[in-house]
VOTIKE-531416 format. One record per residue (C-alpha): z negated, x negated, y; residue number from 1. Coordinates in Angstrom, 3 decimals. Example, Ala and Ser with C-alpha at 12.3 -4.5 7.8 and 13.67 -1.06 7.14 Angstrom:
BEGIN
{zz -7.800, xx -12.300, yy -4.500, resi 1}
{zz -7.140, xx -13.670, yy -1.060, resi 2}
END
This chain:
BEGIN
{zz -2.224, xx -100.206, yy -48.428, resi 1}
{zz -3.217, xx -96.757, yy -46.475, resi 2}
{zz -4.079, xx -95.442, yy -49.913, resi 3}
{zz -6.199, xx -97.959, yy -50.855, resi 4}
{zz -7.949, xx -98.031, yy -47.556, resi 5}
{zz -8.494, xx -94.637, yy -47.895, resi 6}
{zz -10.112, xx -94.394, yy -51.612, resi 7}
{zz -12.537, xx -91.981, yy -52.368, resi 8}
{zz -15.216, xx -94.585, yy -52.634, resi 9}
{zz -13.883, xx -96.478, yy -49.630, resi 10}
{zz -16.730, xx -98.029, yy -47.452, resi 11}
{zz -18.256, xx -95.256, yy -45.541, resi 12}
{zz -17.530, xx -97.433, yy -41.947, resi 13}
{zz -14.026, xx -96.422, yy -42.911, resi 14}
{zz -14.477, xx -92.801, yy -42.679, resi 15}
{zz -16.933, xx -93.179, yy -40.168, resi 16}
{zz -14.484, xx -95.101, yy -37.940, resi 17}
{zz -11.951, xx -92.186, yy -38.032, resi 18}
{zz -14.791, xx -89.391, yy -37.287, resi 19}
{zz -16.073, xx -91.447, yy -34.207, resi 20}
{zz -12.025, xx -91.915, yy -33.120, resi 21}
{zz -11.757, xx -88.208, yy -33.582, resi 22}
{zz -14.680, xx -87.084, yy -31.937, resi 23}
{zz -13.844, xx -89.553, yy -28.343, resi 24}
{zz -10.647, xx -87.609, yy -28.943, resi 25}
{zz -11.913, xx -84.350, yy -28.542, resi 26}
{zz -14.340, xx -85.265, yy -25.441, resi 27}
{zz -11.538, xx -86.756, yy -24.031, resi 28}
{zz -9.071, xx -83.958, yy -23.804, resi 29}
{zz -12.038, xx -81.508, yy -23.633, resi 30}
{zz -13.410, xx -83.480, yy -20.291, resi 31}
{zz -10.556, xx -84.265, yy -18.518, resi 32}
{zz -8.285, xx -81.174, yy -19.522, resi 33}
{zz -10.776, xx -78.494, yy -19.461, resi 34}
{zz -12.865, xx -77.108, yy -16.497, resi 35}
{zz -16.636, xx -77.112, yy -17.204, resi 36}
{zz -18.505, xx -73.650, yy -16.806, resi 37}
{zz -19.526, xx -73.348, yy -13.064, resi 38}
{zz -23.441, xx -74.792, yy -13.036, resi 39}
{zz -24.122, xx -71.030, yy -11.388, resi 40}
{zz -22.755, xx -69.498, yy -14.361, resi 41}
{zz -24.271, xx -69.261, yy -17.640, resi 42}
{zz -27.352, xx -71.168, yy -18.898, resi 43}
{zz -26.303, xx -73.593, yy -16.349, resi 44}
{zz -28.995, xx -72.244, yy -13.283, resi 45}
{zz -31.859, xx -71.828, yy -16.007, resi 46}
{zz -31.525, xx -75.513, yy -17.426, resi 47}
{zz -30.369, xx -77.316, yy -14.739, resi 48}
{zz -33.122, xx -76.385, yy -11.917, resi 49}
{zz -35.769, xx -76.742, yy -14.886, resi 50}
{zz -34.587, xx -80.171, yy -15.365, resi 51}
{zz -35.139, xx -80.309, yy -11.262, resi 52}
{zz -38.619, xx -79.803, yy -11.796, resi 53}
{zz -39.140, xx -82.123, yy -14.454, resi 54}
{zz -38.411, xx -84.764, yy -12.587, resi 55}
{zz -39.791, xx -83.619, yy -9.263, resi 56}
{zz -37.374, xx -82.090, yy -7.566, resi 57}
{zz -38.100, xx -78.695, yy -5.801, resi 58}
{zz -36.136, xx -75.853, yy -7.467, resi 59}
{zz -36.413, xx -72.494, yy -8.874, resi 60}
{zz -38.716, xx -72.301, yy -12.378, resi 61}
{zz -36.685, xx -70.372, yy -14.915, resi 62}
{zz -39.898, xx -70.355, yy -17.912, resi 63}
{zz -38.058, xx -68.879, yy -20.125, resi 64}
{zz -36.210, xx -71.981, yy -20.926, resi 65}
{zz -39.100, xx -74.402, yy -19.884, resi 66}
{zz -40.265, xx -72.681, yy -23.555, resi 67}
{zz -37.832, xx -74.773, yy -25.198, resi 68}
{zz -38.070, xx -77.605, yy -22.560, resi 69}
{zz -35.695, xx -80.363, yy -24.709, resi 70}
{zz -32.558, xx -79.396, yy -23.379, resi 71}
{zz -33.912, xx -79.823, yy -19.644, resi 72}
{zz -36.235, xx -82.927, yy -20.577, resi 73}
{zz -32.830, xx -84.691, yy -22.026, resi 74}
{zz -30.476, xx -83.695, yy -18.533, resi 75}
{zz -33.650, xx -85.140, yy -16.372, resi 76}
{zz -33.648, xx -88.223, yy -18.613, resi 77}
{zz -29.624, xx -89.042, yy -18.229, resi 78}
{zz -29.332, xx -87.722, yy -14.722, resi 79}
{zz -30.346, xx -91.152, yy -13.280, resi 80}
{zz -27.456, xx -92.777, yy -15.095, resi 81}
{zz -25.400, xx -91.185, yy -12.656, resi 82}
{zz -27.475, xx -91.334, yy -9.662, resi 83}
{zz -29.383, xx -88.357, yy -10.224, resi 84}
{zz -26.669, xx -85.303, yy -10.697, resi 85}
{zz -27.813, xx -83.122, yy -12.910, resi 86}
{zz -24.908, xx -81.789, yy -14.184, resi 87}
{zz -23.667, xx -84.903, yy -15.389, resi 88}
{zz -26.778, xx -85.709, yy -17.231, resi 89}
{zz -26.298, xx -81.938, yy -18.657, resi 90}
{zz -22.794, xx -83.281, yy -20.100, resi 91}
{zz -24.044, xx -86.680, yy -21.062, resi 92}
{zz -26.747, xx -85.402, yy -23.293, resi 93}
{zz -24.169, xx -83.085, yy -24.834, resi 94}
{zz -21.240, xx -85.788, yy -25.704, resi 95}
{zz -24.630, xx -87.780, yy -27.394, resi 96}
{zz -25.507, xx -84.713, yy -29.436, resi 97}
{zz -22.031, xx -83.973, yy -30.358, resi 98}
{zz -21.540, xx -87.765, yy -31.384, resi 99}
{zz -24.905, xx -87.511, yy -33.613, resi 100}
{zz -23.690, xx -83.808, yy -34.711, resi 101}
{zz -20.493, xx -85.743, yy -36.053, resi 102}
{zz -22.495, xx -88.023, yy -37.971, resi 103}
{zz -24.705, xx -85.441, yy -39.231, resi 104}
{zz -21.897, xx -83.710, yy -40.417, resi 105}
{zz -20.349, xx -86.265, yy -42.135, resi 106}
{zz -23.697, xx -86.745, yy -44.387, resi 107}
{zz -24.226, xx -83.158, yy -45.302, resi 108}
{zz -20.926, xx -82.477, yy -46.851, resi 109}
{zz -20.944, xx -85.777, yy -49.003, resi 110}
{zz -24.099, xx -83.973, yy -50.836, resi 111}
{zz -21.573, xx -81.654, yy -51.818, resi 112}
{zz -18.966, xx -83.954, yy -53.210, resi 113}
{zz -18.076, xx -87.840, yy -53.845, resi 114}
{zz -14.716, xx -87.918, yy -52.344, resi 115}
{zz -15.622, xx -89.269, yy -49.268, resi 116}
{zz -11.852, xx -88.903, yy -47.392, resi 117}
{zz -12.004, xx -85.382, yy -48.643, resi 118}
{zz -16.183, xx -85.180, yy -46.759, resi 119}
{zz -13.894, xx -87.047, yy -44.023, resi 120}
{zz -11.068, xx -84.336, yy -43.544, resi 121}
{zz -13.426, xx -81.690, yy -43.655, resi 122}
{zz -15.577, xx -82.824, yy -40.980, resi 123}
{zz -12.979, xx -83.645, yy -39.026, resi 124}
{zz -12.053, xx -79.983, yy -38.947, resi 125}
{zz -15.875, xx -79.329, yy -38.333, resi 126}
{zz -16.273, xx -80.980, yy -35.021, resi 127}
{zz -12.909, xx -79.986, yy -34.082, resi 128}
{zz -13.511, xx -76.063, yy -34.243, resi 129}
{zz -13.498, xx -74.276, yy -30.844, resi 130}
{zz -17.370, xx -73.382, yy -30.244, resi 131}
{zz -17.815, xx -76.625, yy -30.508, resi 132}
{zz -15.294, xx -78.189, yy -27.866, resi 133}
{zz -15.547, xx -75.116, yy -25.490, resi 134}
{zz -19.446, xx -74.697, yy -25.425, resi 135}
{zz -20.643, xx -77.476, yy -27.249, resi 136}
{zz -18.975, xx -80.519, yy -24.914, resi 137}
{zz -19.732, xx -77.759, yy -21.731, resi 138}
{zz -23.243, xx -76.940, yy -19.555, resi 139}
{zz -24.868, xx -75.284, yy -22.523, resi 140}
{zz -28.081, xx -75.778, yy -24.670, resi 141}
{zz -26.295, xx -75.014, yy -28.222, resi 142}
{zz -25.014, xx -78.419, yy -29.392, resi 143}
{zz -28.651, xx -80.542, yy -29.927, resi 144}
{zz -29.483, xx -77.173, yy -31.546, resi 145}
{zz -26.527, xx -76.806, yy -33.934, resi 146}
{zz -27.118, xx -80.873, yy -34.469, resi 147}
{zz -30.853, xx -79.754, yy -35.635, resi 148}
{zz -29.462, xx -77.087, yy -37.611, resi 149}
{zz -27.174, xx -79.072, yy -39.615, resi 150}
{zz -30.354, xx -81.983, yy -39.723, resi 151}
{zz -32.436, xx -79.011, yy -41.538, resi 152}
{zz -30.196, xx -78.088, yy -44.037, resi 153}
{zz -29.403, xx -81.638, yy -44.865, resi 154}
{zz -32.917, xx -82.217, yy -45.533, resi 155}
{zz -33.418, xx -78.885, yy -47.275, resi 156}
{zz -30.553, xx -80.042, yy -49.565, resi 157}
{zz -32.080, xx -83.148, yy -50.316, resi 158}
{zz -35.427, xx -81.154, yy -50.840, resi 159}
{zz -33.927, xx -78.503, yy -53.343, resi 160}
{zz -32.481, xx -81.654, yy -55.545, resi 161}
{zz -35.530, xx -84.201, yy -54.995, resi 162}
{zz -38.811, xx -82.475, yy -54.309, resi 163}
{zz -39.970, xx -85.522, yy -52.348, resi 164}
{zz -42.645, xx -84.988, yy -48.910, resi 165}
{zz -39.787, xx -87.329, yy -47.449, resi 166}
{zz -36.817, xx -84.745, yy -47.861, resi 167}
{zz -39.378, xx -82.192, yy -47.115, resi 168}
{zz -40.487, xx -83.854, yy -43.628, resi 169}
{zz -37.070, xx -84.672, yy -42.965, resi 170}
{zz -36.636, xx -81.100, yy -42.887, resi 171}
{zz -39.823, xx -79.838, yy -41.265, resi 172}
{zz -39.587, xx -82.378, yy -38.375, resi 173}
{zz -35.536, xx -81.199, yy -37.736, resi 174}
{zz -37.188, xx -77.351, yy -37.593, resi 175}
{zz -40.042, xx -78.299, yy -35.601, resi 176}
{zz -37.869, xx -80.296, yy -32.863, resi 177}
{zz -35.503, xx -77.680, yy -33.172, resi 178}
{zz -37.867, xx -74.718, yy -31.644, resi 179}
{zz -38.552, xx -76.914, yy -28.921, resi 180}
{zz -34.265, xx -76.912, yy -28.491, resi 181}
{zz -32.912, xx -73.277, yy -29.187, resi 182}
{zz -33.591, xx -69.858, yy -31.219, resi 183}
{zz -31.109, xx -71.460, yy -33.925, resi 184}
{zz -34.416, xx -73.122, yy -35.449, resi 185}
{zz -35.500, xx -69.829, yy -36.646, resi 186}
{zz -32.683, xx -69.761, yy -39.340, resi 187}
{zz -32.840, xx -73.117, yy -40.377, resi 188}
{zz -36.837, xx -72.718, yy -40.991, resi 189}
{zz -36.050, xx -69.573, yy -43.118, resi 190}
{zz -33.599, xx -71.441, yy -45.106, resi 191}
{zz -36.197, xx -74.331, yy -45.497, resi 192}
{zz -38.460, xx -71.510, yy -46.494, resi 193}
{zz -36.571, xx -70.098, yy -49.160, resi 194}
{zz -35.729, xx -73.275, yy -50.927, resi 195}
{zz -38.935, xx -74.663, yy -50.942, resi 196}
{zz -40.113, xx -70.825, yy -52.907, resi 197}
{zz -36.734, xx -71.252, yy -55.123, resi 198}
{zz -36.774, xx -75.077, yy -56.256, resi 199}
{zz -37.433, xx -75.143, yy -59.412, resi 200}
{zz -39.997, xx -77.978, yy -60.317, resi 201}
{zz -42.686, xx -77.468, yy -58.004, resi 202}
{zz -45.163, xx -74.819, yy -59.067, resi 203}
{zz -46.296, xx -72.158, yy -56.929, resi 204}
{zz -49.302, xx -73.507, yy -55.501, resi 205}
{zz -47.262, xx -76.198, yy -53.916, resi 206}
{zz -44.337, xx -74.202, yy -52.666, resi 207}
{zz -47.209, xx -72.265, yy -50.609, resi 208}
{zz -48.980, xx -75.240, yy -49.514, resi 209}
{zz -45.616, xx -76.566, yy -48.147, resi 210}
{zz -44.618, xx -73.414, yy -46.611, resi 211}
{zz -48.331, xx -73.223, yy -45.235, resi 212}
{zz -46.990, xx -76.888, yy -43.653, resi 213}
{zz -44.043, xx -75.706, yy -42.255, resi 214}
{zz -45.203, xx -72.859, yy -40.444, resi 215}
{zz -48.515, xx -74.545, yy -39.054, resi 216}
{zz -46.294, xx -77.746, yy -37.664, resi 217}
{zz -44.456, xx -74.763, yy -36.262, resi 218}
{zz -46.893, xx -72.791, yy -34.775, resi 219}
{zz -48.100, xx -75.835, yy -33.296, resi 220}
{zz -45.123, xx -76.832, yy -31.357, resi 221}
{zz -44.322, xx -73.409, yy -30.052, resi 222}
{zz -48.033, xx -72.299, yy -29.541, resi 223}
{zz -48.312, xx -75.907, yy -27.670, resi 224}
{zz -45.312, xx -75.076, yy -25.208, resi 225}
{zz -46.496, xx -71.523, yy -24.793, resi 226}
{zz -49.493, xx -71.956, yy -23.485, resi 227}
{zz -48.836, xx -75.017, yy -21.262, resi 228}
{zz -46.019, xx -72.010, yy -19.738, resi 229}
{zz -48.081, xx -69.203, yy -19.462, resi 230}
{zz -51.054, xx -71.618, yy -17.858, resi 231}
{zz -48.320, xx -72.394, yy -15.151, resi 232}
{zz -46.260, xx -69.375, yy -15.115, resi 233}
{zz -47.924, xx -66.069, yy -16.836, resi 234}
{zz -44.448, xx -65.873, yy -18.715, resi 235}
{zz -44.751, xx -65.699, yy -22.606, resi 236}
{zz -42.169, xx -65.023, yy -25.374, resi 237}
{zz -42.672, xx -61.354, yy -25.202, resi 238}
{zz -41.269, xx -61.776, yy -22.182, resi 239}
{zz -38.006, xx -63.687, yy -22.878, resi 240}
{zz -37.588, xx -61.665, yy -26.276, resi 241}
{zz -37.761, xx -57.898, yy -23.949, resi 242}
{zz -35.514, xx -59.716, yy -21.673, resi 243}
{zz -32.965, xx -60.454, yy -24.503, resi 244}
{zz -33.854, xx -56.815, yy -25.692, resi 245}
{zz -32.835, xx -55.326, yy -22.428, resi 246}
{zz -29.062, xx -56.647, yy -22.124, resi 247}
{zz -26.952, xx -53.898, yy -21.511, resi 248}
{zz -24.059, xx -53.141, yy -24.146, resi 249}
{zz -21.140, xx -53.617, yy -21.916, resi 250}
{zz -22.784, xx -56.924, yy -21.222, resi 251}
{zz -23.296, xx -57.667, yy -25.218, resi 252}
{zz -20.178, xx -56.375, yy -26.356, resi 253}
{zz -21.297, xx -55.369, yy -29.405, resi 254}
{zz -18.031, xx -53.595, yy -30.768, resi 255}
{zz -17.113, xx -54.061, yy -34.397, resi 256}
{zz -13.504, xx -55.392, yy -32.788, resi 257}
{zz -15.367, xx -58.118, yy -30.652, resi 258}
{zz -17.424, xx -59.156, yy -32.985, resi 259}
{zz -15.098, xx -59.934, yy -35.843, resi 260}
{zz -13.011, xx -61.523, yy -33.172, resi 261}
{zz -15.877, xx -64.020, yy -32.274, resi 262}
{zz -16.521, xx -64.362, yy -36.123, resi 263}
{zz -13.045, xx -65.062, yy -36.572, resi 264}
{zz -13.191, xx -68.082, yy -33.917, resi 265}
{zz -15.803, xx -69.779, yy -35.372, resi 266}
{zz -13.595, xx -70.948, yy -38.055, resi 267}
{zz -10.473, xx -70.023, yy -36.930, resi 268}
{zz -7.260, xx -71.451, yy -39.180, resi 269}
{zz -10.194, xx -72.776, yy -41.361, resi 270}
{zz -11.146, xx -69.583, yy -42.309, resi 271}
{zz -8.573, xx -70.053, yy -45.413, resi 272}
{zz -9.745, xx -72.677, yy -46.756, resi 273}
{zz -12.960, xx -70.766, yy -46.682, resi 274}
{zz -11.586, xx -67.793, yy -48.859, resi 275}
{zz -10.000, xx -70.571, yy -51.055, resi 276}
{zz -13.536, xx -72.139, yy -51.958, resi 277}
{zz -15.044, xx -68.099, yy -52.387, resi 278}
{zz -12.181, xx -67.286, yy -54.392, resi 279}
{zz -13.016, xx -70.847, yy -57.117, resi 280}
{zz -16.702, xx -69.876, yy -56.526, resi 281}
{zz -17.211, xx -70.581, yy -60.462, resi 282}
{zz -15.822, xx -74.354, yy -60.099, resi 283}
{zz -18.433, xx -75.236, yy -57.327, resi 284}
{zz -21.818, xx -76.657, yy -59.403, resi 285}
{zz -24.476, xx -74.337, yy -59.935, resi 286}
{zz -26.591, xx -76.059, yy -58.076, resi 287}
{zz -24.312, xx -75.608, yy -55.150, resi 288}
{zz -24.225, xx -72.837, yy -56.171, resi 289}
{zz -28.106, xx -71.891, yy -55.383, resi 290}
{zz -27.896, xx -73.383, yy -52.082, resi 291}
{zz -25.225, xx -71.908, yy -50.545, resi 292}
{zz -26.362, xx -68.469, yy -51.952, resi 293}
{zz -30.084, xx -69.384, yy -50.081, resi 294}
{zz -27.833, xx -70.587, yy -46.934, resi 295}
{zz -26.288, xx -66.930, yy -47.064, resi 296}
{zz -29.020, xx -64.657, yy -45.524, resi 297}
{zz -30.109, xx -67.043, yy -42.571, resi 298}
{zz -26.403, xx -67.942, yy -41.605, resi 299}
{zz -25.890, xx -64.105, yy -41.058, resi 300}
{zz -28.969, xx -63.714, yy -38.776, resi 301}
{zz -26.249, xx -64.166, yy -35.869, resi 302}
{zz -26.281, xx -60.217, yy -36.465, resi 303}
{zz -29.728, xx -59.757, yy -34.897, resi 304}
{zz -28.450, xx -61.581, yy -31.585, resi 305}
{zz -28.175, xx -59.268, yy -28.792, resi 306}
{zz -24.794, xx -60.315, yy -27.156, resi 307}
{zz -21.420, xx -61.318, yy -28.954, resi 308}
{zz -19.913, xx -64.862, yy -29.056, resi 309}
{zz -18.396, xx -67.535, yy -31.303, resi 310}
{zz -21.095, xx -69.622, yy -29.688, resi 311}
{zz -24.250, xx -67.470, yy -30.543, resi 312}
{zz -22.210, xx -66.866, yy -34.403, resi 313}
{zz -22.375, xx -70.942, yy -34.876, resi 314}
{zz -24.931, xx -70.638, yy -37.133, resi 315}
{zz -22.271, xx -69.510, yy -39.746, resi 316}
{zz -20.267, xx -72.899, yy -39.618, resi 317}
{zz -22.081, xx -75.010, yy -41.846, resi 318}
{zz -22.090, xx -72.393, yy -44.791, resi 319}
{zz -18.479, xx -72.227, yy -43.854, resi 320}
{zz -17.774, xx -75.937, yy -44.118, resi 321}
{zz -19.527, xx -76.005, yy -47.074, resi 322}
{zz -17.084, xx -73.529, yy -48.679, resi 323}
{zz -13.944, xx -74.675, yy -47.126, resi 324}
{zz -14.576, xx -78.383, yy -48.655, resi 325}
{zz -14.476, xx -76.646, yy -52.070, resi 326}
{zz -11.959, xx -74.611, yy -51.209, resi 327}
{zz -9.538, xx -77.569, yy -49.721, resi 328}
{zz -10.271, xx -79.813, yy -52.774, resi 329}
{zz -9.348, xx -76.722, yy -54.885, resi 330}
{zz -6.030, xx -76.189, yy -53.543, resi 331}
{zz -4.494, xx -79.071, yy -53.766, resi 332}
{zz -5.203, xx -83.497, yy -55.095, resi 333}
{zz -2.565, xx -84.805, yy -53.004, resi 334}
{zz -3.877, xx -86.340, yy -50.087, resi 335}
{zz -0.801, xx -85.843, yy -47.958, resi 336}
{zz -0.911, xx -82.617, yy -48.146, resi 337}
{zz -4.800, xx -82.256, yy -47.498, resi 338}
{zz -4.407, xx -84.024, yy -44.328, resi 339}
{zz -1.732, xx -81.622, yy -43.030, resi 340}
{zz -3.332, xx -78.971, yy -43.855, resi 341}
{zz -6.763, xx -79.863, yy -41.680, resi 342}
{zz -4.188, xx -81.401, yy -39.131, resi 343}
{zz -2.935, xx -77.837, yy -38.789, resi 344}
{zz -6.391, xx -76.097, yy -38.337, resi 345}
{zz -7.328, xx -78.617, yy -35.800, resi 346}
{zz -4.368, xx -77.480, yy -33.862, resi 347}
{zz -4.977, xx -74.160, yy -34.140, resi 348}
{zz -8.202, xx -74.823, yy -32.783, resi 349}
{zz -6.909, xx -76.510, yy -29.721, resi 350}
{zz -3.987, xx -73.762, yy -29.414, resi 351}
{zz -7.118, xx -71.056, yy -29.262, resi 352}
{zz -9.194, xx -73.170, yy -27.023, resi 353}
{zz -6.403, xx -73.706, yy -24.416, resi 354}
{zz -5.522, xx -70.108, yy -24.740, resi 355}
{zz -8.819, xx -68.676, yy -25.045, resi 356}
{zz -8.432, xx -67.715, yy -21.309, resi 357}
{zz -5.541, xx -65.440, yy -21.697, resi 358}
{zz -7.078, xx -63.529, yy -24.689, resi 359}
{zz -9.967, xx -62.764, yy -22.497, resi 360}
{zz -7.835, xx -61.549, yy -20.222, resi 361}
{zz -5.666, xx -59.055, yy -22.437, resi 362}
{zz -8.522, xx -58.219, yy -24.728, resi 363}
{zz -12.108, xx -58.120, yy -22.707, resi 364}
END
């Protein structure tokens, strides 16, 4: 009976029904187990006072943030649902992104196969690694952005295998929103980029027209918000990008030890099924192929970011997921066995995420 239910062509409310259990799970124990980052810590001050001001509150500008004003428009729009406190609206609008992020999730990897359990397990494992439940369900901007992130490259996928201006708008409207979120936009629109020059159908004319699209909806959004900030604050992105510049290295950490150890907790237990789907690289489609080879060079951009965290590495994950669904279908057929084996990365991300606080400790 549990096998049928659980077919590979199964109705998707099925699998759908075990990522939504899943996710309440993890903003469950996450919420009630787990302090939050204090509001005067963090990107807390920045985001929470500029959602203040959006709704007419006096507080301290931060304009370097009001440049991507989502994340504060979003808190100022749920604070009211609890009777104005910010920082719940902060956590609402998370839990909603990270329930959408889920869903997103879900979608991308069944481009990459038709075993829907098997797109199931391995987003189960996605939503359950430990940027996600430490900074992604906490008072910070990254988890609309990483849900925008996965949004582009779903549509770019779509794009590279159906040249349509629907896949392609998909796309451009998930960048576009996106640089109104977080940084993390900047990636996905170079990944956009490249496989608009690299599909193969569209002659070149076109590919420049469309890339000519993409960066004038772009340019628009951010040269919109810029200007309405520097009318009302004299603060422009030179600004933010020579105060990002300026972080000192003890405050970065840029060490070859810390950052493999952030890399490393990105993916975590994960991280071999990973090497499993490099290692049967030749079994994955060549189309697949193409895109996760044009994925490649914006995923590693984390390496131009000026500080060192899992959370700032995110941008890795998808390419990673991507790889370790290959990689678990690879290994083994038998369902039992694929099921313990993401039921044992999931714990290992909840063992690291309970413990993270002691490794800082020891290894800062």
């Amino acid at each position: 009976m549990i096998k049928n239910w659980f077919a590979a062509d199964s109705p998707h409310i099925r699998f759908l029904c075990v990522i939504l259990l899943v996710a309440a799970l993890n903003i469950f124990v996450r919420l009630s187990f787990l302090p939050l980052t204090a509001p005067t810590l963090g990107d807390g001050p920045g985001y929470l006072n500029n959602a203040r001001i959006i709704s007419g509150e006096p507080a301290t500008p931060f304009p370097g943030r009001l440049l991507k004003p989502l994340t504060p428009l979003g808190i100022a729009l749920f604070a009211p649902l609890f009777h104005g406190d910010m920082v719940s609206g902060f956590v609402m609008l998370n839990v909603l992104c990270y329930i959408l992020f889920a869903l997103a999730a879900y979608v991308l990897l069944l481009l990459f196969t038709a075993d829907r359990f098997l797109a199931m397990l391995v987003t189960l494992m996605f939503i359950s690694t430990y940027p996600i439940l430490e900074y992604g369900l906490n008072l910070e901007s990254d988890m609309g952005s990483w849900l925008l992130f996965v949004l582009t490259i779903f549509g770019s996928v779509r794009y590279y295998r159906a040249a349509s201006w629907k896949n392609f708008g998909i796309a451009v409207a998930a960048v576009v929103v996106g640089l109104l979120w977080k940084e993390y936009a900047i990636p996905a629109g170079i990944f956009l980029g490249l496989v608009v020059l690299f599909e193969p159908t569209q002659t070149w004319k076109e590919k420049f027209f469309r890339i000519f699209v993409l960066a004038a909806f772009s340019a628009l959004a951010v040269g919109i918000m810029q200007w309405i900030i520097y009318a009302k604050y004299h603060y422009t992105y030179i600004d933010f990008f020579r105060e990002a510049a300026s972080t000192s290295p003890s405050q970065s950490q840029r060490h070859l030890y810390f950052i493999g150890k952030s890399l490393f907790a990105v993916f975590l237990l994960g991280w071999g099924l990973v090497l499993a789907g490099l290692l049967r690289w030749r079994s994955i489609p060549r189309s697949d192929q193409h895109i996760l080879a044009l994925l490649f060079p914006p995923s590693m951009m984390f390496l131009l970011w000026t500080s060192v965290s899992s959370r700032l590495y995110y941008i890795v994950a998808p390419l990673l997921a991507i790889l370790a669904l290959h990689g678990l279908r690879s290994l083994t057929e038998r369902r039992l066995v694929q099921v313990c084996i993401v039921v044992a990365i999931m714990v290992g991300s909840y063992a690291w995420l309970f413990a993270s606080g002691t490794f800082r400790i020891f290894f800062q």
